[in-house]
N, C-alpha and C positions, 0 to 999 in steps of 0.2 A: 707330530702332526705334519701332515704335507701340505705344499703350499693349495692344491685342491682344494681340501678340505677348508682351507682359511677362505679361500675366496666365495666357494658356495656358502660358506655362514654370513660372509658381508653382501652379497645381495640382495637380500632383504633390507636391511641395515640400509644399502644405498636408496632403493625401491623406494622408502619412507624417506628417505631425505629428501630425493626427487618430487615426492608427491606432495608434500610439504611446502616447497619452493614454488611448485606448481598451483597449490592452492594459494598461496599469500598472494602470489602475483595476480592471480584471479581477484581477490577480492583489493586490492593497491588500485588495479585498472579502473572497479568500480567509481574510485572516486576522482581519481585522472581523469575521465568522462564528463566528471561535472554531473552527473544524472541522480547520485545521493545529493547535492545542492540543489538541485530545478526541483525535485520533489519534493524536500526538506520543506521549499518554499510555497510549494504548492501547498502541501496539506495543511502549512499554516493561512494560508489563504483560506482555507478549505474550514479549516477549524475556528477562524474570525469571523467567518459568513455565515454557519452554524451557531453558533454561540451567540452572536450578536441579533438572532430569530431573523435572519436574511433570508428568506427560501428563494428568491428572486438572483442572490450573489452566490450562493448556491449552486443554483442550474445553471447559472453564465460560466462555468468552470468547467461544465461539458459539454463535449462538441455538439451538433445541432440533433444528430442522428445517433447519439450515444445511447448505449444498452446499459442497463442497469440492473441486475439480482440481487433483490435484498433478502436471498436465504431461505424465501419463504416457498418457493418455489416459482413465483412471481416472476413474468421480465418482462421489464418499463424498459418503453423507446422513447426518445427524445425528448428535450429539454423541458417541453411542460410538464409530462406524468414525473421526471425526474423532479421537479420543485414540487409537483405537488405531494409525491410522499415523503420529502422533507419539511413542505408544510403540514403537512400531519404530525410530523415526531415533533416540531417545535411547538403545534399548538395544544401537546399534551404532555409539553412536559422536559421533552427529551434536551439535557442540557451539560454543559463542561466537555465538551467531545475533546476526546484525545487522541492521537496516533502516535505509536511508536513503530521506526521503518525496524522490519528485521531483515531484509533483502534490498537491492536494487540492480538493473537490468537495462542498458542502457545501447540500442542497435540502432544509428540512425538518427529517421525521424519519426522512432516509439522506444519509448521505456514505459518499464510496469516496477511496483513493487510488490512485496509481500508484508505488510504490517502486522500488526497489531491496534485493535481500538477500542475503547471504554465511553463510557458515556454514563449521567446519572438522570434518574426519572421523575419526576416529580412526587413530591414526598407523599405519601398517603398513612393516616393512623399511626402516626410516627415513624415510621422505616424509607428510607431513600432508597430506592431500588438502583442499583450499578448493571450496568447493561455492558458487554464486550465482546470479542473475539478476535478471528483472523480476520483478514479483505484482502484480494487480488483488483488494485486499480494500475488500466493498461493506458498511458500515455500517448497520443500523437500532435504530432504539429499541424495547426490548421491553417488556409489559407492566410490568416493573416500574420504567419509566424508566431505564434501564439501554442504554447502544450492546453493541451485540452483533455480531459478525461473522455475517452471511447468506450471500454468495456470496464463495468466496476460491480464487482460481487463479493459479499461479508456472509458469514459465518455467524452465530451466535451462541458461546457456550452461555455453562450453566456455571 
């Protein structure tokens, strides 16, 4: 075999190593940022003021002028339509909300993540209905250095 031959076969070989190297560091930086901990904390904010039928501590988590799509084809602007269709899912029901982050994204002064979220419904005829999906919520910092939810849209599988 000539030495050619050996080195076109380990290009590849290196390609993936690099790429590799090149991904971990991407996702190392993500938490070097701090922006998986600001939202870790956030959406347990988020999930305390849910859960605890807060729709008021709820809204106060998005900026004044935040946009909202809740999948339905729906988009609610600011902070009152945003409490008020969380006051709807609390007062029929909608409860235990969970997020699990599977991304996060951190430029600045905006991070967004990519979750996952569940939720269960108020029991009816014996069956608790489990409610979930994806969401994209996009983070900024507002005047008063404060992250605040801007753009926030969920998905609903079956």
């Amino acid at each position: 075999m000539s030495n050619t031959f050996k080195i076109r076969n380990t290009w590849p070989i290196i390609l993936f190593a690099l790429m590799f190297l090149f991904n971990s560091s991407l996702l190392q930086a993500e938490d070097v940022t701090g922006g998986r901990a600001v939202i870790t904390a956030l959406n347990s904010q988020w999930n305390k003021a849910f859960n605890s039928g807060d729709p008021e501590s709820v809204a106060a988590l998005y900026n004044e002028n935040a946009i909202l799509s809740p999948g339905n084809g729906e988009v609610l602007k600011g902070r009152i339509a945003i409490e008020g269709l969380f006051r709807s899912f609390i007062e029929n029901g909608v409860h235990n909300h969970t997020i699990e982050i599977i991304s996060v994204h951190h430029d600045g002064n905006t991070m967004y993540e990519v979750s996952k979220w569940s939720a269960y419904g108020a029991e009816k005829d014996g069956t608790k209905p489990v409610f979930g999906g994806i969401f994209v919520n996009v983070f900024q910092i507002d005047c008063n250095g404060e992250w605040k939810s801007h753009l926030h849209t969920w998905n609903t599988s079956s």
